[in-house]
LUMGUTOR-331341 format. One record per residue (C-alpha): residue number from 1; residue in three letters; z, x, y. Coordinates in Angstrom, 2 decimals, always signed. Layout:
N
[NUM 'ALA' [Z X Y]];
...
***
This chain:
286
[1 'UNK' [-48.94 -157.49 +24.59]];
[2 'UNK' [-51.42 -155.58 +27.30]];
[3 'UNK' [-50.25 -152.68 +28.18]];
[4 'UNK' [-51.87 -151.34 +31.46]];
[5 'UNK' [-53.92 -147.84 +31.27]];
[6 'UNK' [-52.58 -145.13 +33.28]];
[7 'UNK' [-55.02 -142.84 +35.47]];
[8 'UNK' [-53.34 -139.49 +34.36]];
[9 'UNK' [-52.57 -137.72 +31.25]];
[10 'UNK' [-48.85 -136.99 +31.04]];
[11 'UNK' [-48.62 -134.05 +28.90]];
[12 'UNK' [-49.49 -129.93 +30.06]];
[13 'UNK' [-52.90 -128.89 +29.16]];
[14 'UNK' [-52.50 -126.93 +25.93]];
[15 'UNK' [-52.93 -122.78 +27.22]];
[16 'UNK' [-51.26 -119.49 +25.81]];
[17 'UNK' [-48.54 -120.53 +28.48]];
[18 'UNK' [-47.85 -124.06 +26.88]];
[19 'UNK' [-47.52 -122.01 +23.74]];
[20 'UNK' [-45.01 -119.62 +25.16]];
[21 'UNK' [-42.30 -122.37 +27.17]];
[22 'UNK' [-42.66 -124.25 +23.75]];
[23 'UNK' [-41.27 -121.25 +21.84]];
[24 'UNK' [-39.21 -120.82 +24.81]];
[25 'UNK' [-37.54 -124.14 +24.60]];
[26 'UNK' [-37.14 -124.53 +20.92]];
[27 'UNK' [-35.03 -120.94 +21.17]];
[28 'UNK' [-32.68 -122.24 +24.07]];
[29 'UNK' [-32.36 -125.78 +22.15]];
[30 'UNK' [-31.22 -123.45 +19.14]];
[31 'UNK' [-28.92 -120.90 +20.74]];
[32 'UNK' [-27.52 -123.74 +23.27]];
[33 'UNK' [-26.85 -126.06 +20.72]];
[34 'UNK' [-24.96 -123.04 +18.21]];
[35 'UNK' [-23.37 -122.07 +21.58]];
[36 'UNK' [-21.33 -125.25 +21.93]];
[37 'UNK' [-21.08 -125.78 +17.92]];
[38 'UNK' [-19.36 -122.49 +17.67]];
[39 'UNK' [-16.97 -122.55 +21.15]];
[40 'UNK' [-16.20 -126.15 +20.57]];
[41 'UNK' [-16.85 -127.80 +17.19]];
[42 'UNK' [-15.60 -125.27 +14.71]];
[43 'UNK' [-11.58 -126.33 +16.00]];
[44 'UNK' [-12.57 -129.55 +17.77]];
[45 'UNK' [-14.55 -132.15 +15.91]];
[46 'UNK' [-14.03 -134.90 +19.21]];
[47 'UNK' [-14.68 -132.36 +21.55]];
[48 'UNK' [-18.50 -131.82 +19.32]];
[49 'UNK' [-18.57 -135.61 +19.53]];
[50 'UNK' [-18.16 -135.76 +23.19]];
[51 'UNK' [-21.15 -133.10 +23.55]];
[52 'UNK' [-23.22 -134.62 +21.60]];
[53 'UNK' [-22.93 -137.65 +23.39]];
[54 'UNK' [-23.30 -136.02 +26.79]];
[55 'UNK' [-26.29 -134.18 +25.32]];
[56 'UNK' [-27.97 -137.65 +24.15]];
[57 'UNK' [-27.19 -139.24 +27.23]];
[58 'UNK' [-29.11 -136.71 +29.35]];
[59 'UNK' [-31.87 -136.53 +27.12]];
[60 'UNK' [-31.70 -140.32 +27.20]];
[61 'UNK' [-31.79 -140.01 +31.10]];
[62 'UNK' [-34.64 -137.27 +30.76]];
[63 'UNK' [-37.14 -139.39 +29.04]];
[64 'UNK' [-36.90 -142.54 +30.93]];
[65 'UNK' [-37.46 -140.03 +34.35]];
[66 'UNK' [-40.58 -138.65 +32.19]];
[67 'UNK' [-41.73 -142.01 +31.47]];
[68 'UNK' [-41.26 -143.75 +34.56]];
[69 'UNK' [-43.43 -140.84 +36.12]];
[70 'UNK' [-46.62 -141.41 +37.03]];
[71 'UNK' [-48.56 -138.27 +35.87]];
[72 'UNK' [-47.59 -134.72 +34.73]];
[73 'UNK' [-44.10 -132.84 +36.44]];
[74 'UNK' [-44.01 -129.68 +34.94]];
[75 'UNK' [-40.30 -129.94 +35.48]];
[76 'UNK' [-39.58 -133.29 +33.97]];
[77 'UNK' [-41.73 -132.57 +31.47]];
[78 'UNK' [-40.25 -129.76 +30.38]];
[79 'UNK' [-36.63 -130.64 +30.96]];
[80 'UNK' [-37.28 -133.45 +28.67]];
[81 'UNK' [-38.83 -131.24 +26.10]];
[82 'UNK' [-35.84 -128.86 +26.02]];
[83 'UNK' [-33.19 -131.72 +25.66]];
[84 'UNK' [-35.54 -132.93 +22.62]];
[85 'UNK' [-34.97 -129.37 +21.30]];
[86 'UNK' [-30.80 -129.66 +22.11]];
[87 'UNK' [-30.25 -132.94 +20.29]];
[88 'UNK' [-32.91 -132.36 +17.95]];
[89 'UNK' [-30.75 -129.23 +16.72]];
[90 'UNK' [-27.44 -131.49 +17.03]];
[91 'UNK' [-29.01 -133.83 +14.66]];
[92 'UNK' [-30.20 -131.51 +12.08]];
[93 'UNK' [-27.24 -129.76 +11.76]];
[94 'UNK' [-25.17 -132.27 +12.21]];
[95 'UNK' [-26.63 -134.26 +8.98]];
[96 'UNK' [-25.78 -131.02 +6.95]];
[97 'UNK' [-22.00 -129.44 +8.31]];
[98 'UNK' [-20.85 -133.09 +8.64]];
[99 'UNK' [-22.36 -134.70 +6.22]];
[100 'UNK' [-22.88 -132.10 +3.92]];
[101 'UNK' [-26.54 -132.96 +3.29]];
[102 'UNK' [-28.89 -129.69 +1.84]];
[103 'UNK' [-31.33 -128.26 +4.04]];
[104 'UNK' [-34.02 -128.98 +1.25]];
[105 'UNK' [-33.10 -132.57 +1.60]];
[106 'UNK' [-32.91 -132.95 +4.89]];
[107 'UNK' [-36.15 -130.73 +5.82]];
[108 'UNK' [-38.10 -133.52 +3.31]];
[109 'UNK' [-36.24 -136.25 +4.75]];
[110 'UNK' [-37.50 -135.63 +8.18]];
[111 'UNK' [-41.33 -134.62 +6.87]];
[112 'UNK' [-40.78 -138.26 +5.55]];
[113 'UNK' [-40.03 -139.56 +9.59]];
[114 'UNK' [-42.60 -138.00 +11.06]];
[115 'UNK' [-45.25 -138.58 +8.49]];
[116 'UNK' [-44.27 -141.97 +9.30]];
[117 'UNK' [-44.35 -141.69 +12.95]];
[118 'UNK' [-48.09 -140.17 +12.88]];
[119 'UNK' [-49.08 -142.83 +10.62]];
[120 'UNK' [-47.92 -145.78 +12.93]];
[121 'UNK' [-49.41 -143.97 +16.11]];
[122 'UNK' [-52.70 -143.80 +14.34]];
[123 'UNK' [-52.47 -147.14 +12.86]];
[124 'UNK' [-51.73 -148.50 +16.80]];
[125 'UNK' [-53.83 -146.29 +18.65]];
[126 'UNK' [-56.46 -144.48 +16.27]];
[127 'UNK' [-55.72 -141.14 +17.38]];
[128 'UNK' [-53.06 -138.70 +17.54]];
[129 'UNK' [-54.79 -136.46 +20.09]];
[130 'UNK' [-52.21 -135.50 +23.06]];
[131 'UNK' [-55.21 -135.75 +25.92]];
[132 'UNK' [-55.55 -139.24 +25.47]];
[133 'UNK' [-51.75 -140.32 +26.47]];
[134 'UNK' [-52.79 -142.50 +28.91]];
[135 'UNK' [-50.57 -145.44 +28.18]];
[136 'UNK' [-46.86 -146.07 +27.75]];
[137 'UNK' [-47.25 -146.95 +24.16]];
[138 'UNK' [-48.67 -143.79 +23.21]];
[139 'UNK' [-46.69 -141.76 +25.34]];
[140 'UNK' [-43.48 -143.00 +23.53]];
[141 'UNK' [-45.38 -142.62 +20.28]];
[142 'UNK' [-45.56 -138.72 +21.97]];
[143 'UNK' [-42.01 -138.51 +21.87]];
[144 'UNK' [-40.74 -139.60 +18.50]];
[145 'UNK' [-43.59 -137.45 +17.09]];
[146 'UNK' [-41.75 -134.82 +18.89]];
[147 'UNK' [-38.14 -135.59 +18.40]];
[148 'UNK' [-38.90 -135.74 +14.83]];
[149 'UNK' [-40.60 -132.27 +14.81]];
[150 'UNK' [-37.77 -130.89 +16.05]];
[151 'UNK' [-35.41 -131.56 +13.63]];
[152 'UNK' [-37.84 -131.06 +11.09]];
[153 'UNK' [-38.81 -127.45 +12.32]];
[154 'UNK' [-34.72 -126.89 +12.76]];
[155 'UNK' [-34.29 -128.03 +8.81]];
[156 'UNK' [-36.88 -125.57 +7.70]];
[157 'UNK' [-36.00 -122.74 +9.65]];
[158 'UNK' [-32.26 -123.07 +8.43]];
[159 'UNK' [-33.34 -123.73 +4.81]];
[160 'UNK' [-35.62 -120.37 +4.77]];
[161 'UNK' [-32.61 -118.10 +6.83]];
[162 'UNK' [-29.59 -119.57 +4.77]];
[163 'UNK' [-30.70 -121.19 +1.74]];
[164 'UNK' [-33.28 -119.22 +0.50]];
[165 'UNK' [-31.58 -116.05 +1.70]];
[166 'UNK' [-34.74 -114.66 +3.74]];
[167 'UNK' [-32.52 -114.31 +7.03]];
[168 'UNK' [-33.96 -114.85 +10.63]];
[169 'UNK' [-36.33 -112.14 +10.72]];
[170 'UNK' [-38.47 -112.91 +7.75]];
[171 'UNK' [-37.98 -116.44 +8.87]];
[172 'UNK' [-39.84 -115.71 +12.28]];
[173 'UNK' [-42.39 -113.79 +10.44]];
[174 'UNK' [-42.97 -116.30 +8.16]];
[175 'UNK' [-43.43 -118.66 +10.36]];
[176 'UNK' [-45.29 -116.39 +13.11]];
[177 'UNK' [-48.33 -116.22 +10.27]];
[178 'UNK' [-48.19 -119.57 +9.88]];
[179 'UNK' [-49.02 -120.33 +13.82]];
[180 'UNK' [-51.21 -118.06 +13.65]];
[181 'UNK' [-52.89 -119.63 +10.75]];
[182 'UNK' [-53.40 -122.83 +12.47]];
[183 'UNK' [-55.75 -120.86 +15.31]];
[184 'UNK' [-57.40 -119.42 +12.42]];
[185 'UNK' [-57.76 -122.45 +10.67]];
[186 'UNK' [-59.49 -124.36 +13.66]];
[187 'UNK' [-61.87 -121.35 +14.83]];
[188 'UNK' [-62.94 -119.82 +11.55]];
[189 'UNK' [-62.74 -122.39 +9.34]];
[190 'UNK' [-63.42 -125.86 +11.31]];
[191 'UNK' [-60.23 -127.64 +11.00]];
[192 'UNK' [-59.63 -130.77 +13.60]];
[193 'UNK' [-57.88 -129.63 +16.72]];
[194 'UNK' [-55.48 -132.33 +16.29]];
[195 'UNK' [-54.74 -131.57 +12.97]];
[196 'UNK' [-54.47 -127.58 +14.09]];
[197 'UNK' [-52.32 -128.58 +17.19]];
[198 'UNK' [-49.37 -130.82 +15.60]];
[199 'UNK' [-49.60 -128.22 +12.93]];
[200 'UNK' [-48.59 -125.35 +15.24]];
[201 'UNK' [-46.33 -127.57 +17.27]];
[202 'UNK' [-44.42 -128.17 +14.25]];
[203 'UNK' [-44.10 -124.83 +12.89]];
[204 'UNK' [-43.74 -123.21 +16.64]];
[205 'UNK' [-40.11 -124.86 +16.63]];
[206 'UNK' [-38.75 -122.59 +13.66]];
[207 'UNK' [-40.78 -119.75 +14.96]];
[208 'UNK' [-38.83 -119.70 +18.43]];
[209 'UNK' [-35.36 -120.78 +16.87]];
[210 'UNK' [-35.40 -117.96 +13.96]];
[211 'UNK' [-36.31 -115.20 +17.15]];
[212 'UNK' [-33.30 -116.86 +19.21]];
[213 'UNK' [-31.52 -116.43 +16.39]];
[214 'UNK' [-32.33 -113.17 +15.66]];
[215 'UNK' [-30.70 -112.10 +18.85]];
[216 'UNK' [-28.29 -114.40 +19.39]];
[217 'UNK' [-26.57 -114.66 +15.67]];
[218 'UNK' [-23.46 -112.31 +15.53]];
[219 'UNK' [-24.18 -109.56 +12.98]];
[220 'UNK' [-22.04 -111.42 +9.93]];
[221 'UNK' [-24.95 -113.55 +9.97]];
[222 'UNK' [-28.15 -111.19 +10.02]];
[223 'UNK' [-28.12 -111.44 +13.52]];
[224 'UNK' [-27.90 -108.56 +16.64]];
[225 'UNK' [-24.94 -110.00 +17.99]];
[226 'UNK' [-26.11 -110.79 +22.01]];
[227 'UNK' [-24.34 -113.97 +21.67]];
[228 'UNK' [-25.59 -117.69 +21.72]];
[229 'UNK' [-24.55 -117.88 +25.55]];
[230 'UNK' [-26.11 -115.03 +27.08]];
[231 'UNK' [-29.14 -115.55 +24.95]];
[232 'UNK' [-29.38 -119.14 +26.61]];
[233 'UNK' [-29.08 -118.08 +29.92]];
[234 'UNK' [-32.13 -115.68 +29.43]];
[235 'UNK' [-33.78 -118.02 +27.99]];
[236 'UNK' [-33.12 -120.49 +30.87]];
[237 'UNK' [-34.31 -117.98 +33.42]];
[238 'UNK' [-37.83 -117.23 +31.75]];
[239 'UNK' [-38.04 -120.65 +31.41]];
[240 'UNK' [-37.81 -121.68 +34.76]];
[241 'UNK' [-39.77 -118.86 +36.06]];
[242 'UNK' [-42.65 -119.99 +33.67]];
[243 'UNK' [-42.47 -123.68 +34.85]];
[244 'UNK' [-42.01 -122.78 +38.42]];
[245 'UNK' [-45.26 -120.35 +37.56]];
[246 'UNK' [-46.90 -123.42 +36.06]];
[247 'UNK' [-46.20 -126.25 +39.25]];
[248 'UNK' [-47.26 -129.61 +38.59]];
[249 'UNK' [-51.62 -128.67 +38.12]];
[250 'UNK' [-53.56 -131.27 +37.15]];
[251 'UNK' [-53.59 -130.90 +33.30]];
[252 'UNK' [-56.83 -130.50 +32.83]];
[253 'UNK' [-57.74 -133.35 +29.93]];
[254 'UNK' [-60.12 -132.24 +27.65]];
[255 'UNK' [-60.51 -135.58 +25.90]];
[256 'UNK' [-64.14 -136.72 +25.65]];
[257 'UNK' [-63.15 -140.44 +26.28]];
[258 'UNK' [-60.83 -140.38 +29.34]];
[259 'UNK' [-60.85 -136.70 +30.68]];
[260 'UNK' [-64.19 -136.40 +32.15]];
[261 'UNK' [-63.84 -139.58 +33.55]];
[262 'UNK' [-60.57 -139.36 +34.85]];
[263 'UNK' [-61.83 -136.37 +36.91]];
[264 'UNK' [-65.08 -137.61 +37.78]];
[265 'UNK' [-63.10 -140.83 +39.12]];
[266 'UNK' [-60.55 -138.32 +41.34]];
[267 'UNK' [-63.39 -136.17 +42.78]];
[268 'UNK' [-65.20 -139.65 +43.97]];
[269 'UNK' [-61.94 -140.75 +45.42]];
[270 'UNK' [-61.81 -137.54 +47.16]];
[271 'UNK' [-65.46 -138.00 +49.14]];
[272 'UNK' [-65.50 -140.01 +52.44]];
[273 'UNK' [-68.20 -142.80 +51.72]];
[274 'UNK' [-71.48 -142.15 +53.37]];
[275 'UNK' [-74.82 -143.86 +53.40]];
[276 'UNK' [-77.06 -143.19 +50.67]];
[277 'UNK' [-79.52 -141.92 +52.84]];
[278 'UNK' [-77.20 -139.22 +53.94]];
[279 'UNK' [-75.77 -138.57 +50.33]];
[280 'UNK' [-79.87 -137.85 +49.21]];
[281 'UNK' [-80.16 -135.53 +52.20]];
[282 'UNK' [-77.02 -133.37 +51.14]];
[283 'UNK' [-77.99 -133.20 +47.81]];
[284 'UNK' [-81.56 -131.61 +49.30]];
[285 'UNK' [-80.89 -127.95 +49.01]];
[286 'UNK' [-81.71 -125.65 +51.46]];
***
């Protein structure tokens, strides 16, 4: 089947501010999702069920907005990105309270998926770089890559805080060196920025949910005790100040296929036509 070729990447351009509203996001997705475990599903197993389902329905409703769109909404975008990081929490913790499923298991299980995932994107499209989503096939190859990395990055960070005992705190520095060592890996050492990029994507997920965590966890659990709720409203607010920050900017593709093209093609678009005797005369310089 041909599938069309859009005009405009649909993903942020990757920046220390990308970086940040991921961590962000994967922190509200934590806290809002322990939030509503803890108020409603320790006592009410059909009222978890209902907002579960309310949860997958608007992330449902989020990703068919994002991919009807036709180029990047910072708002959308990121909407869609923290429902991902809701549900993605749901799912990982629902597989172990309710099904009573180990964190080691379930942390391999989903390593499995999105192995998986990355290997039928690059089967299909022959690369897994994020500036060259340019179709609707690879942008919903996009999104399972990361649906799956949140529920992986939600199975580690719980296995390291509550199965291996570290708590949250050595959890988020664990996994703060290990972002870190992606950046280090790509500039010192010459690893593939795709590689380097789904490597810190992955790992950024635990990062920001063991620091939400940190905070939010009551003190029984190793954390300070600010509460889930209040935790997710701060988290709401710099997130919205951040995207409002951000606006919808071009995103800046990078990719050495489509990007310069792509921009070349919108700056031509942008010139009235003139004659070329005219064009040689303003390219004359003064």
């Amino acid at each position: 089947m041909h599938i069309e070729r859009r005009t405009l990447v649909k993903v942020p351009e990757v920046t220390a501010i990308f970086w940040i509203v991921k961590a962000l996001t994967t922190g509200m997705g934590e806290t809002t999702s322990d939030f509503f475990i803890h108020r409603v599903g320790i006592n009410n197993k059909a009222g978890l069920v209902v907002i579960v389902l309310i949860a997958g329905a608007t992330l449902a409703v989020s990703l068919v907005a994002q991919l009807a769109a036709d180029r990047y909404k910072a708002p959308r975008y990121w909407f869609t990105v923290l429902m991902v990081a809701v549900t993605g929490t749901m799912a990982a913790d629902g597989v172990h309270v309710e099904l009573g499923v180990p964190y080691a298991v379930s942390t391999a299980f989903f390593s499995v998926v999105l192995a998986l995932v990355f290997v039928a994107w690059f089967r299909a499209e022959g690369t897994l770089s994020i500036h060259s989503i340019l179709t609707p096939r690879r942008e919903l190859f996009y999104w399972a890559v990361v649906m799956a990395t949140f529920a992986l990055g939600t199975a580690a960070g719980d296995l390291t805080a509550f199965s291996l005992g570290w708590g949250f705190f050595a959890s988020a520095v664990l996994f703060g060196m290990l972002f870190a060592a992606a950046f280090v890996a790509r500039w010192r050492f010459g690893v593939g920025e795709v590689a380097a990029f789904w490597f810190a994507y992955i790992v950024t997920r635990p990062l920001g949910a063991s620091l939400a965590d940190l905070f939010a966890a009551p003190k029984t659990l190793g954390g300070l005790g600010f509460g889930y709720g209040r935790v997710s409203v701060i988290l709401a607010i710099l997130i919205a100040g951040f995207v409002a920050y951000l606006g919808d900017r071009p995103t800046g593709c990078r990719h050495p296929r489509y990007g310069s093209r792509h921009r070349a093609l919108r700056k031509r678009r942008s010139i009235p036509h003139q004659p070329p005797s005219s064009r040689r005369a303003a390219e004359v310089p003064e």
